[in-house]
C-alpha positions in Angstrom: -36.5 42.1 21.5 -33.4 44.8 21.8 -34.2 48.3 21.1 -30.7 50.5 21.0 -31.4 53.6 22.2 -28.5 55.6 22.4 -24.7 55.9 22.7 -22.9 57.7 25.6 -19.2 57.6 27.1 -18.3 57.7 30.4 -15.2 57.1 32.9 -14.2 54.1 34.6 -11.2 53.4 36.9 -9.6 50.0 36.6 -7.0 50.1 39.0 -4.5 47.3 37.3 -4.9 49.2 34.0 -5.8 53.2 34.6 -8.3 55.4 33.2 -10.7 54.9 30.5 -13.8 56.4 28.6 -15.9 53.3 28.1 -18.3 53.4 24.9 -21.1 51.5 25.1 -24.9 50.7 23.5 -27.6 51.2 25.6 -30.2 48.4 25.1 -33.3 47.2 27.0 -34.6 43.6 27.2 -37.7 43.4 28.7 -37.3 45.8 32.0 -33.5 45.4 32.2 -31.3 48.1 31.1 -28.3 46.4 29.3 -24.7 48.3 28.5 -22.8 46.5 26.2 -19.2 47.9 25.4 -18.3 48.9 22.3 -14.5 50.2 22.6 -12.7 51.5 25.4 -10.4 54.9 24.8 -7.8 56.4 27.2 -9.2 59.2 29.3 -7.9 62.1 29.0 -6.8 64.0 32.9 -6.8 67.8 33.6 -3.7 68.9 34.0 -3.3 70.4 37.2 -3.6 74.0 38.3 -0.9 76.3 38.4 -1.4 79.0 41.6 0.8 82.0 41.1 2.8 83.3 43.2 3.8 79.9 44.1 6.0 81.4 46.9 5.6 81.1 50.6 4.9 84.1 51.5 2.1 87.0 50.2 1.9 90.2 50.6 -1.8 91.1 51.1 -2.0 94.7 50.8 -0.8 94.4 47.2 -0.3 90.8 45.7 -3.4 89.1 44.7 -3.6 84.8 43.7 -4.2 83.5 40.3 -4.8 80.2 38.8 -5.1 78.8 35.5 -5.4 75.5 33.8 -3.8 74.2 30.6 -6.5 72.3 29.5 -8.7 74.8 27.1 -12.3 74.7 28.6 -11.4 73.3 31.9 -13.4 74.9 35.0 -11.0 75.1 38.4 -12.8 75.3 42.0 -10.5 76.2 45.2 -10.5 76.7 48.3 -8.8 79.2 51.2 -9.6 77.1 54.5 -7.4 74.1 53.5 -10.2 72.0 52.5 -10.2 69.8 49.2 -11.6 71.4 46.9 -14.7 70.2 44.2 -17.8 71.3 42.5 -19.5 71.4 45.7 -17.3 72.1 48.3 -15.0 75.5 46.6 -15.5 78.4 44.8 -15.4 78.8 41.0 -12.4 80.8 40.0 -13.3 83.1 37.8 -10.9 86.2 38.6 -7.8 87.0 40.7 -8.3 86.3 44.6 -7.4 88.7 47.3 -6.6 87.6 50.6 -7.2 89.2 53.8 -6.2 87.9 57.5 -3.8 88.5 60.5 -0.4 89.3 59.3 1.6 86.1 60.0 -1.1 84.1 60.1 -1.0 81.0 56.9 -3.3 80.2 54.2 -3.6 77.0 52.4 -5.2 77.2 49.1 -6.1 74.6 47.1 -7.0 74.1 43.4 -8.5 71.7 40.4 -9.6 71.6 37.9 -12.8 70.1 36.0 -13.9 69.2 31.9 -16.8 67.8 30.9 -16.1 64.2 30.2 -12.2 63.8 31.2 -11.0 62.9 34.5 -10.4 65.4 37.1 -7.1 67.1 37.4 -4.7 66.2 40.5 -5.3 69.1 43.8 -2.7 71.7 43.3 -1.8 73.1 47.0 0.4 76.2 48.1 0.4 77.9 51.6 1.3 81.4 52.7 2.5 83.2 55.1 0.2 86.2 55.2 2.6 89.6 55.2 2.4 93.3 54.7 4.7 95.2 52.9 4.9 97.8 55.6 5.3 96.7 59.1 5.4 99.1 61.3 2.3 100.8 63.2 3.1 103.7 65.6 0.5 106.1 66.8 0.8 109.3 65.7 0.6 112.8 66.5 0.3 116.0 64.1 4.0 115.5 63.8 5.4 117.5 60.5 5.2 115.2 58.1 3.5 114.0 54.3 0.6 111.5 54.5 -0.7 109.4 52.2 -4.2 107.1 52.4 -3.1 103.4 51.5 -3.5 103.7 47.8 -0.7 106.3 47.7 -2.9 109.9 47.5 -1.5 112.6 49.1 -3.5 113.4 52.0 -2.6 117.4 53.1 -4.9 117.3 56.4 -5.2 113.5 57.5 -8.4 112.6 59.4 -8.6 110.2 62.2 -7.8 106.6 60.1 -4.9 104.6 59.0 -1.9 106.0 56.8 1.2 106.1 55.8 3.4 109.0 56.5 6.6 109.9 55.1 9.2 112.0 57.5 12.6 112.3 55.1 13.8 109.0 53.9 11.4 107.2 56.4 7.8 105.3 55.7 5.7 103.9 58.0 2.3 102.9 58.9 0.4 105.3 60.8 -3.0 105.5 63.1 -3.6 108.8 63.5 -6.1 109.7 66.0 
């Protein structure tokens, strides 16, 4: 005797004829476990993550990374170290990313995004080139000068740290011992 249990979609890929959500009856004759089809529908795909700034190059003492997803509800995992990202090898974006590394060093990040019965979205890649927006580092003395810390404050007597010091029409990066 068939009991019907339940109804449940799922994804399948044929690859002659795509993606599609098959629907099916779960039934059990005897102790087999029997799926017969009831329709098959298109599956929907995620559309693919969009990383801003999509240039090559990022400044990382004041750009940051964001992605988003067009597909309402969609949950997008990345990664910094090149890797493909997934559920379980990535990070869940959930707010802007900040960067940190060797100036001139690159990063590849990589993006995609997930729903809940729909077909992944395709890996969205961009890589940087890791920069600063000011360059130079000198050592410094107690040369007459305005410093500032690196959020732009106004530092009158500059401690032993990093700043940046203003003499005329002239910025740069300064350690000052």
């Amino acid at each position: 005797e068939s009991i019907a249990l339940y109804s449940y979609a799922n994804s399948y890929t044929y690859p002659a004829e795509g993606v599609y959500n098959l629907i099916a009856a779960v039934s059990i004759h005897g102790e087999t476990l029997q799926l017969t089809p009831i329709a098959f529908e298109d599956a929907e795909v995620v559309e693919t993550p969009a990383i801003t700034p999509a240039a090559s190059s990022l400044d990382i003492d004041t750009q940051s990374i964001e992605i988003t997803c067009a597909t309402e509800g969609a949950e997008i995992y990345y990664t910094t170290n090149g890797e493909d990202p997934d559920d379980s090898n990535g990070e869940y974006y959930s707010a802007p990313i900040s960067l940190s590394g060797t100036v001139g060093a690159t990063v590849t990040v990589k993006a995609r995004a997930y729903k809940y019965g729909f077909v992944p979205s395709e890996i969205a890649t961009v890589t940087y080139q890791l920069t600063s927006g000011v360059e130079d580092v000198v050592l410094g003395s107690d040369a007459a000068a305005e410093y500032f810390n690196l959020q732009g404050v106004r530092v009158a007597q500059p401690a032993a740290g990093l700043y940046l010091r203003r003499c005329g029409d002239k910025v740069e990066k300064v350690v000052v011992k």
